[in-house]
C-alpha positions, 0 to 999 in steps of 0.5 A: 553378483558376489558379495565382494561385487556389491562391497564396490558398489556400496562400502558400508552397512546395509543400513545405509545402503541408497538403495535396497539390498535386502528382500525385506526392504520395501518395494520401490514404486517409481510410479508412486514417486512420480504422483508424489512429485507431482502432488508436491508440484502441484501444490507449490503452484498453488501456493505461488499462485496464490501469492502473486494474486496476493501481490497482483492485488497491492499493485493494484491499490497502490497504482490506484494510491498514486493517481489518486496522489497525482491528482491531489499534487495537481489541485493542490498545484493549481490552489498554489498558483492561484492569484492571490494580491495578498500574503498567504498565512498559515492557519487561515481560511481564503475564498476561491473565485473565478471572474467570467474569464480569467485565472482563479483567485483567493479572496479573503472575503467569504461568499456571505460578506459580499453585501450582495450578489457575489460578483465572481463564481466562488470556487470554494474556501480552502485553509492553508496549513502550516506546511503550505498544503490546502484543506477544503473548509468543509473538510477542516473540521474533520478530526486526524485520526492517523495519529490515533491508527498509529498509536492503535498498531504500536499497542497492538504490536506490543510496543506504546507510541509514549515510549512505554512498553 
């Protein structure tokens, strides 16, 4: 080839020339090339994979947050629909029970102020709360600490659940 040939196949300094134009330019491997694409490859699958495991995973807990979602709608549902000969009010505690055949129903009389045997099967005492949900009387005691965890992730994002920061 000519000098005047290569200034076709290139217009512009040999610095910016594609592709060698000089015996001092380095050698061109392609086999170098191809190990490096492939390491890249490899290496994107990697972490691809490792992020679909990632997802994989919270798919996994929250189909197990929604049956156990699903669950709690259906006792709740069923507290709901339970016999009751009284008007319900927030903030207090009724009785669960069951005569030998029949539906459920709440009672406002615990299994200790029977004077007595309990006549029924007792269920368990539930509170009802102000958005017409139940707690187990077990569990109404318990202290609400999701206040606090999102009070704890503001401070620890930089941000105060007062409006302060």
């Amino acid at each position: 080839m000519s000098n005047n040939e290569k200034a076709v196949l290139h217009r512009g300094a040999a610095l910016s020339s594609p592709y060698p134009v000089s015996r001092l330019a380095p050698a061109f491997d392609s086999g170098e090339l191809a190990a490096e694409v492939a390491r890249a490859e490899s290496m994107l699958s990697a972490r691809t994979a490792a992020k679909l495991r990632v997802i994989a995973d919270q798919i996994k807990l929250l189909q197990h947050e929604a049956r156990k979602v699903l669950a709690d709608a259906k006792e709740e549902q069923t507290l709901t629909r339970a016999r009751c000969t009284f008007t319900r009010i927030p903030g207090r505690t009724y009785h669960l029970y069951r005569k030998s055949v029949g539906e459920p129903f709440f009672s406002m009389l615990a299994p200790a102020e029977w004077r007595g045997a309990v006549p029924y099967e007792f269920l368990g005492s539930y509170r009802l709360e102000t958005d017409y949900s139940w707690t187990p009387a077990e569990r109404a005691d318990w202290p609400d600490d999701t206040g606090e965890l999102v009070a704890q992730l503001l401070r620890i994002g930089g941000l105060s659940a007062g409006g302060e920061g």
